[in-house]
N, C-alpha and C positions, 0 to 999 in steps of 0.2 A: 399976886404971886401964888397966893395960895387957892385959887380958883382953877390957874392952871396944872396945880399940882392936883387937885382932884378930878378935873377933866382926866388926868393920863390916868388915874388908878382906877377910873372907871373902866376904861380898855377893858382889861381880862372879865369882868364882868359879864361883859356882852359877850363872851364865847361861852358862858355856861349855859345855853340851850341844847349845847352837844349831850350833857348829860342823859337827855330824856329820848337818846337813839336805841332802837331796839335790841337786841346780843346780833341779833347779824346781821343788820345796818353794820355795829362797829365791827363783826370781823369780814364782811365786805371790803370795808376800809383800809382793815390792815393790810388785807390781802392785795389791794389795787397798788399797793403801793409797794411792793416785794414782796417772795414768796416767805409762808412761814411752815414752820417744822408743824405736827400737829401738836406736838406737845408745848411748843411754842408757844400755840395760838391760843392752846388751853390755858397756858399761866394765863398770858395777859388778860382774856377772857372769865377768868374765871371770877375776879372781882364783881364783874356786872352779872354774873347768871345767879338765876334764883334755886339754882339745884343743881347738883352733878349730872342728873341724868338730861336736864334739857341740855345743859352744854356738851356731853355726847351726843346727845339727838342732832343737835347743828352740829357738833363737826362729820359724823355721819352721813348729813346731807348735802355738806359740803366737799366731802370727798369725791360721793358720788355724783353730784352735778358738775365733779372737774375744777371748782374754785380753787379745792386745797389739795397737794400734791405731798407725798412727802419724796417721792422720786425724783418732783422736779424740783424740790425744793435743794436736794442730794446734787443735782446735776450741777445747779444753780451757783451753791456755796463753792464746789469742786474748781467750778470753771475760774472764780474768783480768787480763790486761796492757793491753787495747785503752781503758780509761777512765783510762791510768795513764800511757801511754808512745803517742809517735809511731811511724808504718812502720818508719822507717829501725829504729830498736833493738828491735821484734818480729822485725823479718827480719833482724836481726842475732843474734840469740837465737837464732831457729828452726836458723838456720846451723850453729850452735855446738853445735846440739842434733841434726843428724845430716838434717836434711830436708830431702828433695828439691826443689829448683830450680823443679819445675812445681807443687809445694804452694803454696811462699813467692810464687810470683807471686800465685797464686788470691788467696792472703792480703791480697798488696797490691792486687789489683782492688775486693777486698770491702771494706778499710777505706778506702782513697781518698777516694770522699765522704766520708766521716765525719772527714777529718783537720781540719778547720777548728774544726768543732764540737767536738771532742774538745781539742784544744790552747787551746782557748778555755775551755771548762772546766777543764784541769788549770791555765790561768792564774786563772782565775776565786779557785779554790780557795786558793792561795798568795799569789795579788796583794789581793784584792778590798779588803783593809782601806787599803791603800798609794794603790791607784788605779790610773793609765795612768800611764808614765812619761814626767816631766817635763822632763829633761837626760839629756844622752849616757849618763852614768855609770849611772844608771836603767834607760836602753834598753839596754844593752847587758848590764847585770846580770840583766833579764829574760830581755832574749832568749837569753843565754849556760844561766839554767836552763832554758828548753825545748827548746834544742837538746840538753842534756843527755841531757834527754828522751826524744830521737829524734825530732823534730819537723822539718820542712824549714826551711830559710830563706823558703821564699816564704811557708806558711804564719806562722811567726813575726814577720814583716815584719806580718801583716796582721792580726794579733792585737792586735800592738802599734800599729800603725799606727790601729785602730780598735777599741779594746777592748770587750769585750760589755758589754751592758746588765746593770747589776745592782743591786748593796748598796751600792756607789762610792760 
C-alpha cells in the first residue's frame, strides 16, 4: 500500500522541469492560452525575471511582435462580460487589470446604448419566472442584484420600473 502511495506523490514531481523555461517560453504560454492585460502578464511574470528592466524589455517585445495586446485583450474581456455585467463593473475590472483611462472611456462610449437592453436581459434571465416586483422588499432585492452587477441606478429604476416583455 504504501509503494502505491509513493508512486502517486511522485507525479508532481515530474512536472518540475517547467521550472527551467525561459521568461518568454513562460509568457508565450500564458499568452497561447488567453489573452493577458500587460500589466497582467507582468504580475504573473514577474516572479521568474531577473530584473524589472528585462521583463519590460520582453513585454516590449511582445507587444511589438503582436503576442501581447492590451486592445485585444480590452476587446476580448468586453465581448465576454458585456451580456453579464453593467459599465460600472467592466470598467471596474478593466482598472484592476492595468488599462488605460482613454481605453475604459472608449469602452464606456461603446456600451452606453446597450446598458438598458443589456440589464434588462440579465434581469430577464433571473427574474422572468418571479415577474416585476410587487413590494418594497422585491424591489429592492432586485434592484440590490443588478447593481451587483454593475448596472446604474437609473438604468435599474427603469428596468424595474417597467419590466420587459417576455415569459412573465
Amino acid at each position: 500500500m504504501s509503494d502505491e502511495f509513493e508512486s502517486v506523490r511522485a507525479v508532481p514531481d515530474q512536472a518540475k522541469p517547467r521550472s527551467g523555461l525561459s521568461l518568454r517560453a513562460r509568457a508565450v504560454g500564458l499568452l497561447s492560452r488567453r489573452e493577458h492585460s500587460r500589466a497582467e502578464l507582468s504580475r504573473k511574470l514577474s516572479v521568474h525575471a531577473h530584473s524589472p528592466e528585462e521583463l519590460n524589455t520582453l513585454l516590449d517585445a511582445l507587444a511589438k511582435e503582436g503576442w501581447q495586446s492590451d486592445q485585444r485583450f480590452v476587446q476580448g474581456f468586453v465581448h465576454r462580460k458585456a451580456g453579464q455585467q453593467g459599465l460600472a463593473k467592466i470598467a471596474q475590472e478593466l482598472t484592476q487589470q492595468g488599462i488605460e483611462s482613454a481605453q475604459i472611456a472608449q469602452v464606456r462610449l461603446e456600451l452606453k446604448d446597450s446598458e438598458l437592453e443589456r440589464a434588462q436581459s440579465v434581469w430577464q434571465k433571473k427574474f422572468s419566472t418571479s415577474g416585476s416586483p410587487t413590494n418594497t422588499t422585491e424591489y429592492a432585492r432586485q434592484g440590490r442584484f443588478l447593481a451587483s452587477r454593475g448596472f446604474s441606478h437609473e438604468v435599474i429604476h427603469r428596468v424595474l420600473k417597467d419590466p420587459p416583455e417576455g415569459d412573465c
